[in-house]
C-alpha positions as CSV (number, residue, x, y, z in Angstrom):
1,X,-26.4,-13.8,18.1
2,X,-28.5,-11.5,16.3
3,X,-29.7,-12.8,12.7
4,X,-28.7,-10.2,9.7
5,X,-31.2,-8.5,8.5
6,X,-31.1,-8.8,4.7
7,X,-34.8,-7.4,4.0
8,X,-35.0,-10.4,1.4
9,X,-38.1,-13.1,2.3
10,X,-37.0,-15.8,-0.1
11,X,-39.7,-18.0,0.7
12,X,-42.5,-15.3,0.0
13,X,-40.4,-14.4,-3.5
14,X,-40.1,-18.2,-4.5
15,X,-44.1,-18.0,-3.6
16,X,-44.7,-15.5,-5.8
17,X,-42.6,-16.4,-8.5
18,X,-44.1,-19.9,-8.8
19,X,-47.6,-18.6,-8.8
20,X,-46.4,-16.0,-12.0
21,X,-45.3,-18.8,-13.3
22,X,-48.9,-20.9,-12.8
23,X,-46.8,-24.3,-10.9
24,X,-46.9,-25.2,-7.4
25,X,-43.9,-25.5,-5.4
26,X,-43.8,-29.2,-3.7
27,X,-42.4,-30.2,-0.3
28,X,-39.3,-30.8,-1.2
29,X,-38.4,-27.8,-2.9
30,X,-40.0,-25.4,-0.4
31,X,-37.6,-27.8,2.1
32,X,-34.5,-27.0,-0.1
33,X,-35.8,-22.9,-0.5
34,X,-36.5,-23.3,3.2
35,X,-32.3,-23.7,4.0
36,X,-31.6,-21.3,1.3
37,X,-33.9,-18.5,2.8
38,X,-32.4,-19.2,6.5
39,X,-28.9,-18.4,4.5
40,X,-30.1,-15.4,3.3
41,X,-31.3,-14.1,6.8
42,X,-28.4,-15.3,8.5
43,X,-25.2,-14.7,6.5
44,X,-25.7,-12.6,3.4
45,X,-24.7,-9.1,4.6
46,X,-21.1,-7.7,5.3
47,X,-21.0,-6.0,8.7
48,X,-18.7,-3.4,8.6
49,X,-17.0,-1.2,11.4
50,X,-14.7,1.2,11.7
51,X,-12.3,-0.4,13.3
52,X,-12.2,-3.9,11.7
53,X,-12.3,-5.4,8.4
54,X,-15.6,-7.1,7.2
55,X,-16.2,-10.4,8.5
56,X,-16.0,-13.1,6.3
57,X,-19.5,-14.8,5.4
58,X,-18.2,-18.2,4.8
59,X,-21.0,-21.2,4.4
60,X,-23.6,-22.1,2.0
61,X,-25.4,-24.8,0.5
62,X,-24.8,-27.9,-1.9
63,X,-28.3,-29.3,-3.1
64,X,-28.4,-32.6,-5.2
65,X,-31.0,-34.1,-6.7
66,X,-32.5,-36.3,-9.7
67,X,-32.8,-34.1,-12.5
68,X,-35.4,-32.1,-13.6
69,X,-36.5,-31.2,-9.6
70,X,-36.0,-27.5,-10.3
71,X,-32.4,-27.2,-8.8
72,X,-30.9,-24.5,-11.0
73,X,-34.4,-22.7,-11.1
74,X,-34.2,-22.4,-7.5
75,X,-30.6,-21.4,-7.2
76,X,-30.6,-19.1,-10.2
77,X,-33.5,-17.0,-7.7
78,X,-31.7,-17.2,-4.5
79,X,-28.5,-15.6,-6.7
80,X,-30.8,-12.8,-8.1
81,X,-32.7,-12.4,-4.7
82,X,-28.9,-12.1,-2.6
83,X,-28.4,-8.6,-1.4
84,X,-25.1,-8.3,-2.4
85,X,-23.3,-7.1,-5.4
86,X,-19.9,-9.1,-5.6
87,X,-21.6,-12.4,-6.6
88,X,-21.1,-14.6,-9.5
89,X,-23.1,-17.6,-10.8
90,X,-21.8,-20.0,-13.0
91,X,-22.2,-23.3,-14.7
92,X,-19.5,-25.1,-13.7
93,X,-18.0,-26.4,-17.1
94,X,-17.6,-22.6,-17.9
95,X,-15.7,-22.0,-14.8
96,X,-13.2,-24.9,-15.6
97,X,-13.0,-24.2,-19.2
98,X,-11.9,-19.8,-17.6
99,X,-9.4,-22.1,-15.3
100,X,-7.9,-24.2,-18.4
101,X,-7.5,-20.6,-20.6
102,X,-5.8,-19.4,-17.4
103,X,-3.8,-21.6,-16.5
104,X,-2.7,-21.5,-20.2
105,X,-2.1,-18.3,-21.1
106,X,1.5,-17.7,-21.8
107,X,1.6,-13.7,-21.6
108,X,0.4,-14.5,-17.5
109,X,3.0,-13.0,-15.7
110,X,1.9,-16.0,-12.9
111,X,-0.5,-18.7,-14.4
112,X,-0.3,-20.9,-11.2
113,X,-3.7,-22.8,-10.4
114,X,-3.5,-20.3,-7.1
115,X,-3.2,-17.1,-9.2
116,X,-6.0,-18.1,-11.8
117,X,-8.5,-19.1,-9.6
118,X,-7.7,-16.1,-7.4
119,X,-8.4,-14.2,-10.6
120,X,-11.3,-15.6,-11.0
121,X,-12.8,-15.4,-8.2
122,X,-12.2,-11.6,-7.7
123,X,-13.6,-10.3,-4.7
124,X,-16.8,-12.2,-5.1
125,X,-18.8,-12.6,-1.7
126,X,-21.2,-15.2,-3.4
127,X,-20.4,-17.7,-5.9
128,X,-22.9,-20.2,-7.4
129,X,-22.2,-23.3,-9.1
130,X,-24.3,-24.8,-11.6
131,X,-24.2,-28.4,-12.0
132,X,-21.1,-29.3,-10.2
133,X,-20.3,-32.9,-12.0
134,X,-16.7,-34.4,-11.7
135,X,-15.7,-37.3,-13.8
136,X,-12.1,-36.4,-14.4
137,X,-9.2,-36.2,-11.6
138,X,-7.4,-33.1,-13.1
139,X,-10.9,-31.4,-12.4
140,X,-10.6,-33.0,-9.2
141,X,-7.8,-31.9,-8.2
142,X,-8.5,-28.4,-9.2
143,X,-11.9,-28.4,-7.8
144,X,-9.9,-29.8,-4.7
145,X,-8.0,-26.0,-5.0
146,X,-10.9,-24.5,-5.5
147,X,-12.8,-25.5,-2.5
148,X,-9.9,-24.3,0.0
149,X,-9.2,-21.1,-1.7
150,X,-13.1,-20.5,-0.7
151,X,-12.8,-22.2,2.8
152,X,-9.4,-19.6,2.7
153,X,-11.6,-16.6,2.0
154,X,-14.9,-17.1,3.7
155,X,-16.6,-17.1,0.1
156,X,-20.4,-18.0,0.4
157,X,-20.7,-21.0,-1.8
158,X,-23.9,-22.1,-3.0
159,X,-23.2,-25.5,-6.1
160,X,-26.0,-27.9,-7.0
161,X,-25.0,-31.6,-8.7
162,X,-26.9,-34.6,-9.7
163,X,-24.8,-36.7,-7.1
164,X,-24.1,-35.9,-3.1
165,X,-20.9,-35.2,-2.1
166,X,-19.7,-39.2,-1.9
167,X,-20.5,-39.9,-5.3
168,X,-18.6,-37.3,-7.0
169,X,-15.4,-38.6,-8.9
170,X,-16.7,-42.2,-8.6
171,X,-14.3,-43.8,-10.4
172,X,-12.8,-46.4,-7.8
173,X,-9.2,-45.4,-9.4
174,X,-9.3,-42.0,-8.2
175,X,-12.4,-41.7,-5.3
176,X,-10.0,-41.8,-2.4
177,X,-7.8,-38.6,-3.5
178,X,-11.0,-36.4,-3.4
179,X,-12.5,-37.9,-0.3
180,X,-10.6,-34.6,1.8
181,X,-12.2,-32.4,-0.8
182,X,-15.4,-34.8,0.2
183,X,-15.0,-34.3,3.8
184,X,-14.5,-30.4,3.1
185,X,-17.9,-30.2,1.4
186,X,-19.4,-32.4,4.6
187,X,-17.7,-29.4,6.8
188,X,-17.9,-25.8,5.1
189,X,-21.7,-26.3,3.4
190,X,-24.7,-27.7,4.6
191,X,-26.2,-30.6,2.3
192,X,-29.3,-30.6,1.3
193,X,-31.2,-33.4,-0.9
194,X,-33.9,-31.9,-3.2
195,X,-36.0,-35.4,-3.4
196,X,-39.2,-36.3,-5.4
197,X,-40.1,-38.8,-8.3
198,X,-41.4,-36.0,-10.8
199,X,-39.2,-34.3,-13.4
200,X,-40.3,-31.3,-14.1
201,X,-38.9,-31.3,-17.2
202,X,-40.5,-33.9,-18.8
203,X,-44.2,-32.2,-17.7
204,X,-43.7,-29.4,-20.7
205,X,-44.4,-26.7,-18.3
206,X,-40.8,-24.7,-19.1
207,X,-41.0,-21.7,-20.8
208,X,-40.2,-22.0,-24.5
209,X,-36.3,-21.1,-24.6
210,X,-33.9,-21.4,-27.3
211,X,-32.7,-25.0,-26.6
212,X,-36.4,-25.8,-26.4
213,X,-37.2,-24.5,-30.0
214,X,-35.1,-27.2,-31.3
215,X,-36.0,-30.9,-32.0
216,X,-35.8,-34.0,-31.9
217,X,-36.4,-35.6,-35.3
218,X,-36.8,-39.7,-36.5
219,X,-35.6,-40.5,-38.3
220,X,-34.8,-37.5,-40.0
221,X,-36.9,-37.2,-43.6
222,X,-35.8,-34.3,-46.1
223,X,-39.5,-33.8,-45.2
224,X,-38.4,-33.4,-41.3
225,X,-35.9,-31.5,-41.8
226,X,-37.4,-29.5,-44.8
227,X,-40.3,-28.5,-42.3
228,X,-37.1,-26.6,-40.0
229,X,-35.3,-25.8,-42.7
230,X,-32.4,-28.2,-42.0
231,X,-29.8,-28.3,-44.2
232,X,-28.7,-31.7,-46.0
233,X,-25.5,-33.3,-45.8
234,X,-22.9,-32.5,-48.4
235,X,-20.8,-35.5,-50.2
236,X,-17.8,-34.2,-48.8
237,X,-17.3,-32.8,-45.5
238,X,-16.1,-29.4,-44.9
239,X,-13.9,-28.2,-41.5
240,X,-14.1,-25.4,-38.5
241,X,-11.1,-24.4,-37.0
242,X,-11.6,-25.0,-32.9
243,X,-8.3,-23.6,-30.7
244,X,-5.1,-25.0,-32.5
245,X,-7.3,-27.7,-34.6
246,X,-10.1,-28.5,-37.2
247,X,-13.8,-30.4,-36.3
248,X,-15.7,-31.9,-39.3
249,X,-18.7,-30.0,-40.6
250,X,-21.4,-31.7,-42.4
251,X,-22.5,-28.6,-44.2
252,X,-21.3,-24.9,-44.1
253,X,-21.2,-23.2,-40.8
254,X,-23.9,-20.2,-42.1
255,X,-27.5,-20.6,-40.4
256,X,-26.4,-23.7,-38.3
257,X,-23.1,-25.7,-37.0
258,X,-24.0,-29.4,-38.6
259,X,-22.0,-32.7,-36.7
260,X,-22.1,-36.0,-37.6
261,X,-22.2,-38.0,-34.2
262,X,-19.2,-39.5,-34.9
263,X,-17.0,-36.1,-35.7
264,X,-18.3,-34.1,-32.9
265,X,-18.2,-37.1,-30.1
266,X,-16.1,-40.2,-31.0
267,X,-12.9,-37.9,-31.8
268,X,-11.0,-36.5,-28.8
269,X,-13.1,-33.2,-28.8
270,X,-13.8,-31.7,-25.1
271,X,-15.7,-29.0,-23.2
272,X,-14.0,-26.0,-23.9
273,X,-14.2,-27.0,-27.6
274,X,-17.9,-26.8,-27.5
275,X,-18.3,-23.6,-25.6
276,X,-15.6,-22.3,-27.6
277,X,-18.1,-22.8,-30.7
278,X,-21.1,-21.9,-28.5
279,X,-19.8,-18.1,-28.4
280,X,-20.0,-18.1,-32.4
281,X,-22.8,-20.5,-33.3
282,X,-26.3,-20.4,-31.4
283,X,-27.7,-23.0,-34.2
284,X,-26.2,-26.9,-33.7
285,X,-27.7,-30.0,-35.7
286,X,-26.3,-33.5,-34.3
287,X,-27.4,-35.9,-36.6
288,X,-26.9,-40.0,-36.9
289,X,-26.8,-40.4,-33.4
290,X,-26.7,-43.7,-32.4
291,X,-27.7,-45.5,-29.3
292,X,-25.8,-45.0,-26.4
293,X,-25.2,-49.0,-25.6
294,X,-23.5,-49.1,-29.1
295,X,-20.6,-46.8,-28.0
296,X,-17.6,-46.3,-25.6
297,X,-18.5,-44.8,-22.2
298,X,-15.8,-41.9,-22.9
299,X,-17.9,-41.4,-25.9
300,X,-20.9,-41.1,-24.3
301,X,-19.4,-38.3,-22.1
302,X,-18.6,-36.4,-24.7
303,X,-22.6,-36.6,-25.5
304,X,-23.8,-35.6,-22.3
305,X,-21.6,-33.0,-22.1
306,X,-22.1,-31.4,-25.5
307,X,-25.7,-31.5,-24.3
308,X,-25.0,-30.0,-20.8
309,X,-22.9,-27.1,-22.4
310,X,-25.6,-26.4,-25.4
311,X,-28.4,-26.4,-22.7
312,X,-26.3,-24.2,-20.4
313,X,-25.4,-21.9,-22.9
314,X,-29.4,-21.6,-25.0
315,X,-28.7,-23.2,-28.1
316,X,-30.8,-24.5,-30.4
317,X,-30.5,-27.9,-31.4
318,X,-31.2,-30.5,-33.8
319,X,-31.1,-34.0,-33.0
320,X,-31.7,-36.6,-35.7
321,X,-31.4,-40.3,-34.8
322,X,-33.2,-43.3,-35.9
323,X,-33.9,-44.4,-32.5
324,X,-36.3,-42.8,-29.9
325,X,-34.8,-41.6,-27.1
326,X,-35.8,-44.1,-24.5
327,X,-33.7,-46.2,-27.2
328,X,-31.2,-43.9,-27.7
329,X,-30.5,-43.6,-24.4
330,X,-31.3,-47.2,-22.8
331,X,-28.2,-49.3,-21.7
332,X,-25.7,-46.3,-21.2
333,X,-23.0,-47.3,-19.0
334,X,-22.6,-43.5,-17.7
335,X,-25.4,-42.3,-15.0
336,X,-24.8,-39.0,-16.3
337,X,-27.3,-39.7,-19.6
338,X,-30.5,-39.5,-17.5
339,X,-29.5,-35.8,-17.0
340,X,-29.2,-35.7,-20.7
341,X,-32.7,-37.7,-21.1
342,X,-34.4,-35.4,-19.1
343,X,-33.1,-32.4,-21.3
344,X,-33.3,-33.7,-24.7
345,X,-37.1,-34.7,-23.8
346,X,-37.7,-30.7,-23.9
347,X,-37.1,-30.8,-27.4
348,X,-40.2,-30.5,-29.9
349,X,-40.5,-34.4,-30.8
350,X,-41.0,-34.8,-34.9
351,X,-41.6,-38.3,-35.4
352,X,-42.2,-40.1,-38.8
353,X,-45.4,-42.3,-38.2
């Protein structure tokens, strides 16, 4: 069968784009932009007659990989590259946190996990997810919707994660309900590992964005934090108003949204609270944070994914910590906080010497 003809050479555009950007693409990327091109040629037009509907596209990709290997840089080109105009990328946490509102909403004439993500979804062609993690089974078992409402509609699916397929929802309590959703993932996309040792990150070859203006400061002198304009703690904390409760501040929310470690991630605070704050407050300082060894696995979560969201999202952040970070980060029982390394090593290091 005849190949479509999309008149899109992603290889040659990744090409170009990497020498604009003055890096050189290595053998495992151009491997991974390789399968993503052959999508592009093969799948990514609607052929239409007169007679018949258009034919579902169905397919895609799911590329894992260490972080800092270029994943979403790659993925976030093949979206704007794609020749079609029902498409939607998204980081993942903001899809789940559209699916909780949804699900939620009490003037929904139907609020059934079916209707919301069918809502979603639209009439979308194309969907990309960004960092596709799962660590909690209600996700799970929404992603599990998800995936056969997509199957269902011959979506083009394109998602990258830190983990393959098997290693998503590791817990041992809950693995074996997701392994169909596993199997579905082995079936409907192709998987592809982006390999390599380097994280690309950690190089300081990304363009400056607004998460990367922030920084990391030890231990966190009213000289540090008088050279950023930081505020200082107040002696008694103030409070925000997040959905149906208060978070702790430690100084007014005006030029920047200041947590103590403890307020933002030892309570029971979640995802949607932080991109719920994310849409107000481009500005976050996160200071006393300790070292990840020294606190609860479920706490640590909540740190990498207040990181994950305020990277997604471009904020600018503040972290102050009397450890380094290979401290701060050593001994963490979640996997997850490499991901987290790898971005909070982007941040402008102000140490005390």
């Amino acid at each position: 069968m005849k190949s479509a003809d999309t008149g899109v050479d992603f290889q040659r555009r990744m090409d170009e784009k990497a020498t604009e950007n003055q890096f050189v693409l290595d053998e495992h990327q151009r491997h991974v932009i390789a399968r993503l091109d052959t999508l592009m040629k093969s799948g990514l037009t609607v052929k239409k007659n007169l007679l018949k509907k258009p034919k579902p596209l169905g397919g895609g990709v799911y590329i894992w990989g260490k972080v800092g290997r270029g994943k979403s840089f790659i993925v976030d080109s093949f979206f704007s590259a794609a020749p079609i105009k029902k498409k939607r990328r998204v980081h993942f946490h903001d899809f789940l946190r559209d699916l909780h509102r949804g699900m939620n909403n009490p003037q929904s004439a139907d609020n059934s996990i079916n209707a919301v993500l069918s809502a979603q979804l639209g009439d979308c062609q194309l969907v990309c997810f960004d960092e596709l993690h799962l660590h909690d089974i209600g996700d799970a078992m929404l992603m599990k919707s998800l995936l056969e409402l997509i199957v269902k509609r011959g979506i083009v699916l394109v998602a990258t994660s830190n983990y393959p397929p098997e290693q998503l929802l590791s817990n041992p309590l809950y693995h074996a309900r997701f392994e169909p959703s596993i199997k579905l993932i082995r079936q409907y996309l192709e998987v592809v590992a982006l390999d390599g040792s380097l994280d690309y990150r950690s190089l300081g070859t990304n363009h400056l964005t607004p998460f990367c203006e922030g920084a990391y400061l030890l231990p966190g002198t009213p000289a540090q934090r008088l050279e950023y304009q930081l505020p200082a703690a107040l002696p008694t904390k103030i409070s925000i108003a997040v959905g149906n409760r208060r978070l702790s501040l430690l100084s007014p929310a005006e030029n920047f949204l200041h947590f103590s470690f403890e307020d933002l991630c030892e309570g029971p605070t979640a995802v949607i609270d932080y991109l719920t704050l994310c849409a107000e407050y481009r500005r976050w300082i996160i200071q006393d944070v300790p070292a990840m060894a020294e606190v609860s696995p479920a706490t640590q979560q909540r740190f990498i994914n207040v990181i994950d969201v305020l990277y997604d999202q471009q904020c600018q952040l503040f972290i102050i910590s009397p450890f380094t970070l290979d401290q701060m980060t050593q001994g963490a029982e979640q996997e997850d906080i490499q991901r987290t390394r790898s971005r909070l090593q982007q941040l402008i290091f102000n140490v005390l010497q």
